[in-house]
C-alpha positions, 0 to 999 in steps of 0.5 A: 500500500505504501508503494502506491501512495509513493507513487501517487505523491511523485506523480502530484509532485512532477504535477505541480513542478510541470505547472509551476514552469508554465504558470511562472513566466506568466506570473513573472512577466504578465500577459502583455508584458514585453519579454526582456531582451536578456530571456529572449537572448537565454531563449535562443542560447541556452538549448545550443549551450545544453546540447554543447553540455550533453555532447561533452558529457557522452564523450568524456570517457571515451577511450582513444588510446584504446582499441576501437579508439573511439571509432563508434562514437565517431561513426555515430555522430557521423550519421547524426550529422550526416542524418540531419544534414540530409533530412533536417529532422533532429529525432530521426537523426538522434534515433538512427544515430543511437542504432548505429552506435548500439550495431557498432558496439553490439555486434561490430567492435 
């Protein structure tokens, strides 16, 4: 039974936290409020700045001086460039980069 009270509070909890980020701007800047030009600068940096981080932090311990010297990171994000240069789609070229890297760790390298 404690199990399923857990479970309801973390979903009330998550709730709460989804509709706090949508109501706070609101709050903070009202409805007619013309945005600052300082968040709508954090507005277009911030995702390139997140996916830079996301980048770095997958690639940290990626082995170079050993075999395969990090040739299925390379070759996965090869696709996902290659991918979304082709398509302009960001999903299909996440997902096809990541099945690449799983064929290339699973059954290649």
């Amino acid at each position: 039974m404690a199990i399923e009270w857990h479970a309801m509070l973390i979903i009330l909890v998550m709730g709460i936290v989804t509709l706090a980020t949508r109501i706070l701007p609101v709050l903070v800047f009202g409805r007619n409020e013309k945005v600052p030009e300082y968040i709508l600068y954090l507005g277009k940096a911030v995702p390139y700045t997140a996916m830079g981080m996301l980048i770095v932090y997958c690639l940290k311990d990626t082995p170079v001086l050993e075999a395969p010297h990090g040739l299925p990171e390379l070759l996965a994000m090869a696709v996902v460039i290659g991918t979304y240069l082709w398509k302009r789609h960001t999903i299909f070229s996440v997902v096809t980069g990541t099945v690449m890297y799983m064929i290339l760790v699973q059954l290649v390298f």
